[in-house]
C-alpha positions in Angstrom: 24.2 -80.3 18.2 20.3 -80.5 17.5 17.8 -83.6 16.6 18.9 -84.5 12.6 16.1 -84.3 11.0 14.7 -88.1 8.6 14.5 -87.0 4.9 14.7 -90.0 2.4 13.0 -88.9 -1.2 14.9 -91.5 -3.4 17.0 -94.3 -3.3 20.3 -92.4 -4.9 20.5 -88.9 -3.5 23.6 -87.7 -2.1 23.8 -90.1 1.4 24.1 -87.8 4.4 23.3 -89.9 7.7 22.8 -93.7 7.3 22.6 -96.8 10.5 24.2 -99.7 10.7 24.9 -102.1 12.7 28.2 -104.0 13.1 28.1 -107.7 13.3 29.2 -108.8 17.1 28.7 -111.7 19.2 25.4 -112.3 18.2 26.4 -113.9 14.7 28.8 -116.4 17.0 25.5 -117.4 19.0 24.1 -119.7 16.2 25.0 -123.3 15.9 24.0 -125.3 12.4 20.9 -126.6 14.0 19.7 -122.6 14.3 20.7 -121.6 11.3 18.0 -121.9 9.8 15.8 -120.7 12.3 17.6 -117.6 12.5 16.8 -117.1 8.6 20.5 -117.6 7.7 21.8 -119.6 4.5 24.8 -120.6 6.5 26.7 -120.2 10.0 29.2 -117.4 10.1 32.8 -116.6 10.9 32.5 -113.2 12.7 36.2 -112.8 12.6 36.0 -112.1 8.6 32.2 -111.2 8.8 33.5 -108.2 10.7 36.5 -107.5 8.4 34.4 -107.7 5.7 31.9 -105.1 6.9 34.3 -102.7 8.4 35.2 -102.3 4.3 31.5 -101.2 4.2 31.3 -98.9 7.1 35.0 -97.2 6.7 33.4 -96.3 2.5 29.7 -95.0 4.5 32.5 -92.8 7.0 34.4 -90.9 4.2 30.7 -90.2 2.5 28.0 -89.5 5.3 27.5 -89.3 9.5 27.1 -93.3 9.8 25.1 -94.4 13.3 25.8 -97.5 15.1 22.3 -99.6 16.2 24.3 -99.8 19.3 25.3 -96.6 20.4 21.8 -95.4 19.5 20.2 -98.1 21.6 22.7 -96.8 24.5 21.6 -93.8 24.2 17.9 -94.9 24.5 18.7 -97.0 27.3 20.3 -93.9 29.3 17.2 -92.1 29.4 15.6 -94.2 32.4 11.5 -94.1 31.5 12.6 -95.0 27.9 14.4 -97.7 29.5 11.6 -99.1 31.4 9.3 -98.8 28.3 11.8 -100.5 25.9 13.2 -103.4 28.5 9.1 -104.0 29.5 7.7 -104.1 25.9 11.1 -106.7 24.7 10.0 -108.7 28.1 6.2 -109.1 27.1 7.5 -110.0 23.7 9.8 -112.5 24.6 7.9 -114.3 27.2 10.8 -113.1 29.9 8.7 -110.9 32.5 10.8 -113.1 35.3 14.0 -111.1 34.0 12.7 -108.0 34.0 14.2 -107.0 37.3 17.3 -108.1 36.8 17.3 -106.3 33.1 16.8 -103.2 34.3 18.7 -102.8 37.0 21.9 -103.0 34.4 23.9 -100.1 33.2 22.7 -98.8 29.3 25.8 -99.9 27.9 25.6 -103.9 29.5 22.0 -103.6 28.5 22.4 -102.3 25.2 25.1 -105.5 24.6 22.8 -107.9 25.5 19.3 -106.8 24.1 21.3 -107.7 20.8 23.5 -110.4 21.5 21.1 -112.3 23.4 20.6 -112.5 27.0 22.2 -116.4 28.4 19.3 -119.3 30.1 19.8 -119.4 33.9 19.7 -123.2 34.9 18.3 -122.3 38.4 14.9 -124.3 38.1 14.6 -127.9 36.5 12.3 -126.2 33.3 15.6 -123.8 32.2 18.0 -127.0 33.2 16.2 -129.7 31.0 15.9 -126.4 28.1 17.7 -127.1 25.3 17.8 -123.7 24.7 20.9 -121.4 25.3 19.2 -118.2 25.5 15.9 -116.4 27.5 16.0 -113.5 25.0 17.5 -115.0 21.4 20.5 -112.9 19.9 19.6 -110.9 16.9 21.5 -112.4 14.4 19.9 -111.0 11.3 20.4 -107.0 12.8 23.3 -106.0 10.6 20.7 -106.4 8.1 19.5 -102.5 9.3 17.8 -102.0 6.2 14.4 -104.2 7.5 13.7 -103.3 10.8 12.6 -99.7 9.5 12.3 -97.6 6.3 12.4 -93.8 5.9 9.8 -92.5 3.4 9.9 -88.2 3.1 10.4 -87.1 6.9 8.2 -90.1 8.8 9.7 -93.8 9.7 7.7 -96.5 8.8 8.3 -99.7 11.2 8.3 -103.2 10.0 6.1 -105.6 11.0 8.7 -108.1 10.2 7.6 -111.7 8.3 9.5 -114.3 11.1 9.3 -113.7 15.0 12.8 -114.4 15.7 13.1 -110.5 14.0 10.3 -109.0 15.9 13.1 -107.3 18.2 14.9 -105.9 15.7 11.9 -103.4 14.7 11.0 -103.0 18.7 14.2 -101.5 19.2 14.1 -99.3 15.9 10.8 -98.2 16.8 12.6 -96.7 20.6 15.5 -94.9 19.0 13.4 -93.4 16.5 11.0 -92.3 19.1 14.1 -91.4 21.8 17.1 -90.7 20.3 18.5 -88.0 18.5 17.3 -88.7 14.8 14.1 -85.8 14.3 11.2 -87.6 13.2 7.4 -89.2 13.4 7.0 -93.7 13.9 4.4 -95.1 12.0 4.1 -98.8 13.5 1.1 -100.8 11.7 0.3 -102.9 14.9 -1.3 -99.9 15.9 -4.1 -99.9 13.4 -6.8 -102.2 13.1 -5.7 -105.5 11.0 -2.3 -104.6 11.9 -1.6 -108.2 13.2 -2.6 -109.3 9.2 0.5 -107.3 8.3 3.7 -108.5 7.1 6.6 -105.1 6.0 10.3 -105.5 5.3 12.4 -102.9 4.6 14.2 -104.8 1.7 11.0 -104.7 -0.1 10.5 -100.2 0.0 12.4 -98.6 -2.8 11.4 -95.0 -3.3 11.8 -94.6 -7.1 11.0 -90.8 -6.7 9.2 -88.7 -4.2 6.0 -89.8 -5.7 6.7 -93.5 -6.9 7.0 -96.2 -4.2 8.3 -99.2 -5.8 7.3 -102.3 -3.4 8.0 -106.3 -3.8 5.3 -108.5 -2.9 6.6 -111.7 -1.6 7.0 -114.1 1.3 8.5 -111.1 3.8 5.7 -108.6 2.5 2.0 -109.5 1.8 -0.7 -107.6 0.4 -1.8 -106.3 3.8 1.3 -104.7 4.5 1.3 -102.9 0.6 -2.5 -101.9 1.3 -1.4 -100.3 5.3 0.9 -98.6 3.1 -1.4 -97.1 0.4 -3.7 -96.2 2.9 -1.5 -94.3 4.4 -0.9 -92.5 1.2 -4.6 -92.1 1.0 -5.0 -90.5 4.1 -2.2 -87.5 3.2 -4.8 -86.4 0.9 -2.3 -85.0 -1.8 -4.1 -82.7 -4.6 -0.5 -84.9 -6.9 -0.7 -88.1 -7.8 1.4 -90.9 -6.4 2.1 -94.4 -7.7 2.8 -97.8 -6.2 4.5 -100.2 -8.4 3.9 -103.5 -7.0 6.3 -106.2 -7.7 5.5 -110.1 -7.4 8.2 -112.1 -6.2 8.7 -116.0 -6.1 8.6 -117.6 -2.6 11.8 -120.0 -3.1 14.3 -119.9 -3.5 15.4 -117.6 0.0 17.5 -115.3 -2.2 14.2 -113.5 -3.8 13.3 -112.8 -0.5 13.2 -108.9 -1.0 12.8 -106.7 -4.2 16.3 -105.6 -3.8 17.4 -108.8 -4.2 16.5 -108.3 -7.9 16.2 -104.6 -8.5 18.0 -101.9 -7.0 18.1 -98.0 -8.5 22.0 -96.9 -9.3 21.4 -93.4 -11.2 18.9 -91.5 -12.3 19.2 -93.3 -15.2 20.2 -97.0 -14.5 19.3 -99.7 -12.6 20.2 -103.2 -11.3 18.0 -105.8 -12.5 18.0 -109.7 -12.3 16.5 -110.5 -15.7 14.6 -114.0 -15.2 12.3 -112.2 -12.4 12.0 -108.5 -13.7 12.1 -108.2 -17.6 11.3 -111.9 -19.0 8.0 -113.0 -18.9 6.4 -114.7 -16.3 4.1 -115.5 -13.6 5.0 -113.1 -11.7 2.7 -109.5 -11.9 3.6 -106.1 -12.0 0.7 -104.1 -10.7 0.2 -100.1 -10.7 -1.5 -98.4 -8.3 -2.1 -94.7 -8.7 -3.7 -92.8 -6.0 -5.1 -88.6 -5.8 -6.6 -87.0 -3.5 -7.5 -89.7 -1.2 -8.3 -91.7 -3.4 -7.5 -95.0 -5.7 -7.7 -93.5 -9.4 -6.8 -96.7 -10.9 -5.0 -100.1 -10.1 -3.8 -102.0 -13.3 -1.1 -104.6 -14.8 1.8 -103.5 -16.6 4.5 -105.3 -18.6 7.3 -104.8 -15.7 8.7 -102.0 -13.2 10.7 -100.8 -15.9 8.0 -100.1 -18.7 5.9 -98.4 -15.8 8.8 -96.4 -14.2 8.9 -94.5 -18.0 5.5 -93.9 -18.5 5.8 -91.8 -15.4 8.8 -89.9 -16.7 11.6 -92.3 -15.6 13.5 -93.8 -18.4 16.0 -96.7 -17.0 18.5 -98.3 -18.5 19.1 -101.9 -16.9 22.3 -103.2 -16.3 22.2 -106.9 -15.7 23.1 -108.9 -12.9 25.2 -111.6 -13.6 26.4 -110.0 -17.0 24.1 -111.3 -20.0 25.8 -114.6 -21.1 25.3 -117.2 -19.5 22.4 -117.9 -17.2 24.1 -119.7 -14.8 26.2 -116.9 -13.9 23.3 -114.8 -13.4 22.0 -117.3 -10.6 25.4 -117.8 -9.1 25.8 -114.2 -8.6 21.7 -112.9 -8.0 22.7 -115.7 -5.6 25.2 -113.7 -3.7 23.2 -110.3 -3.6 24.9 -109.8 -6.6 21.7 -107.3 -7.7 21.8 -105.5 -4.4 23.7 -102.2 -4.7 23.2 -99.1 -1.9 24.1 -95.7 -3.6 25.9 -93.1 -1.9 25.1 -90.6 -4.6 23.6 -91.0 -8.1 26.1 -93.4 -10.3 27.9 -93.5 -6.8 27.1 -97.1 -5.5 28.8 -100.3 -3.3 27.9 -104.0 -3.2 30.3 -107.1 -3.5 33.4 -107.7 -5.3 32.8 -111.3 -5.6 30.2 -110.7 -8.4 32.5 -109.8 -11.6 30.4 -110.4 -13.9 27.9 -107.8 -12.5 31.0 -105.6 -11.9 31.9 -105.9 -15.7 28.5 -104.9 -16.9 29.0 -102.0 -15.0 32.2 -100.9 -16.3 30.6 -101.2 -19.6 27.9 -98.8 -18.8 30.5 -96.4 -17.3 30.9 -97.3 -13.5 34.7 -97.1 -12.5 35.3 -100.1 -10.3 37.1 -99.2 -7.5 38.4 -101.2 -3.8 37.0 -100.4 -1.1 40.8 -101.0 0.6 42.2 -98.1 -1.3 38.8 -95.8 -0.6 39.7 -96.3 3.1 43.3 -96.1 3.2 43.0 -92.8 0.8 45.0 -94.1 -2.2 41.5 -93.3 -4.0 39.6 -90.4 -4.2 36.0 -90.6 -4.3 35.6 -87.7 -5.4 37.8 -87.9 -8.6 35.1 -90.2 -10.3 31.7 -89.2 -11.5 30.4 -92.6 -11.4 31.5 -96.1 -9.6 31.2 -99.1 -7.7 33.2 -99.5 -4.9 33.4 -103.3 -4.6 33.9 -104.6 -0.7 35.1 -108.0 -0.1 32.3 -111.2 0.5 33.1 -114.4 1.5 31.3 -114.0 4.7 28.8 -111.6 5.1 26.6 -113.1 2.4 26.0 -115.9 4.4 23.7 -113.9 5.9 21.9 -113.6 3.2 22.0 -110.4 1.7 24.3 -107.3 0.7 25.2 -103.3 0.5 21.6 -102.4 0.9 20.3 -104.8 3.1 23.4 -103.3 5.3 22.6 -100.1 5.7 19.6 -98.0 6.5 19.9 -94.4 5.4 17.9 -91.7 7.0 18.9 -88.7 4.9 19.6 -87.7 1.0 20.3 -84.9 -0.6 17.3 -84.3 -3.0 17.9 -85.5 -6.5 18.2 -82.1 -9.4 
């Protein structure tokens, strides 16, 4: 079978090929004084973590070819310059040029294990024995979140520059299977262009509204360098079309804003998710259009909010509201629990957590069948027997982590949208 060929142009065509990543023994490797440090809200149990997310990847299996991070990073690893590229370039990073040696000389699949669950502290010098660290090379315990490291836009892969070093990996090792592996495609990394160290991306933050809308959030995970890399790029296509950027402030605290699709995430061609206090009410927080042609910045303005701007370019959206629209509480509690962050699998065709019922019942009214992501699996339900619905996969766990169905999954090819 040939190279598949990257093609994202929206956020709810038909899902083909998507990667993801399987929480292992990495999550494990974190005690309560790390937590923190590794960007979580909470230590996990992997035990349920897993349970939980196997509910997400067996729905992905009966829809699209899903990739494992791991099996792709195998794959890289077999290939033995790749190898020594990869393994070199994770040393540099990671201040571990003493391991490289022993690093390589392991198989792809040993390798592969430990790149991402962390790589143990020999105590054989009195520096490593008086370390209170447990680890030369740090697990990855944010990588399930496949959605950051990387983001498809059209046919090319843009790598994240992420915000916090302890994710640097994560888009080292995105940038190698993208560039190795079997998924057809060009790498854009911004370190490789001047002010590129200024530049802060994260995939949570890239919706692609349509082909020519960009819908980015601007907030602690990605700055204003990282939107203008991105609409230079866009310059430097040269299109004779126009295409927009709609820039979306976001507040720094608390942690659960951290990405746009923490408050806004596309579910049809005519609906959307939307935590109300940060996207419709009014407040401090800016809305900003940027519309480029030709090269060129035509015009960069303020708007009343993403969804007055989406249709005055042709987009009408309803929203449905996270949280349901009675009581604000509820709508913290469950924007909280990523209860705005949806991935679709087709248009009206979407997952996220079960826990939120509120959200869940504001879909139902506005005509999403809510279905189990237990009976989608086990083939009591038939996907394809409903026009529209959420399958709704169990959370207790996994949003520890600090995120949901989108930050899960990082698809790198739709269907285009009639």
């Amino acid at each position: 079978m040939g190279r598949i060929p990257v093609n994202i142009q929206s956020e709810i065509g038909q899902l083909e090929a998507v990667i993801i990543h399987t929480p292992g023994s990495e999550v494990e490797n974190m005690t309560p004084k790390n937590a923190e440090r590794a960007l979580y809200n909470d230590i996990l149990n992997l035990s349920v973590a897993r349970k939980e997310y196997l509910q997400l990847s067996g729905v992905l299996q009966k829809v699209a070819q899903t990739f494992e991070v791991n099996d792709l990073l195998r794959a890289v690893l077999s290939v033995p310059e790749a190898k020594e590229e990869l393994v070199k370039k994770i040393c540099q990073h990671e201040n571990a040029m003493s391991m490289l040696e022993k690093l390589l000389a392991l198989d792809a699949k040993e390798l592969a294990n430990l790149l991402i669950e962390g790589v143990p502290l020999v105590k054989n010098n009195l520096t490593n024995f008086l370390s209170q660290e447990r680890f030369s090379i740090k697990p990855l315990y944010n990588f399930y979140f496949t959605r950051d490291a990387s983001i498809a836009i059209n046919d090319e892969v843009l790598i994240a520059k992420m915000a916090n070093a302890v994710r640097y990996r994560e888009s080292i090792i995105m940038e190698a299977i993208f560039s190795t592996g079997e998924l057809a495609t060009s790498t854009v990394n911004p370190t490789s262009f001047n002010n590129g160290e200024q530049v802060t991306i994260e995939g949570g933050d890239i919706l692609i509204a349509r082909d020519d809308i960009l819908l980015i959030g601007n907030g602690c995970r990605t700055n204003t360098y990282g939107i203008d890399f991105i609409l230079a790029r866009l310059q430097a296509q040269q299109e004779k079309r126009k295409r927009y950027i709609l820039v979306q402030e976001l507040p720094y605290k608390p942690e659960s804003f951290i990405h746009l699709d923490m408050v806004f995430t596309l579910l049809d061609k005519d609906k959307c998710m939307v935590y109300d206090p940060i996207i419709l009410q009014p407040n401090r927080y800016q809305t900003v259009q940027i519309t480029i042609e030709n090269g060129k910045v035509l015009e960069i303005k303020t708007v009343d909010n993403l969804l007055v701007a989406l249709k005055s370019l042709g987009m009408d959206l309803k929203p449905i509201f996270c949280g349901g629209t009675k009581d604000r509480w509820v709508q913290e509690r469950e924007q909280w629990h990523s209860g705005a962050n949806f991935v679709a699998i087709g248009p009206g065709k979407v997952i996220g957590y079960s826990r939120n019922v509120h959200t869940l019942e504001e879909m139902n009214k506005n005509g999403f069948e809510i279905l189990r992501a237990k009976d989608v699996i086990s083939g009591k339900v038939d996907l394809n027997s409903y026009s529209s619905y959420v399958v709704g996969i169990d959370g207790s766990e996994l949003p520890r982590g600090g995120g949901g169905a989108r930050c899960m999954t990082m698809p790198v090819r739709r269907k285009p949208v009639e």
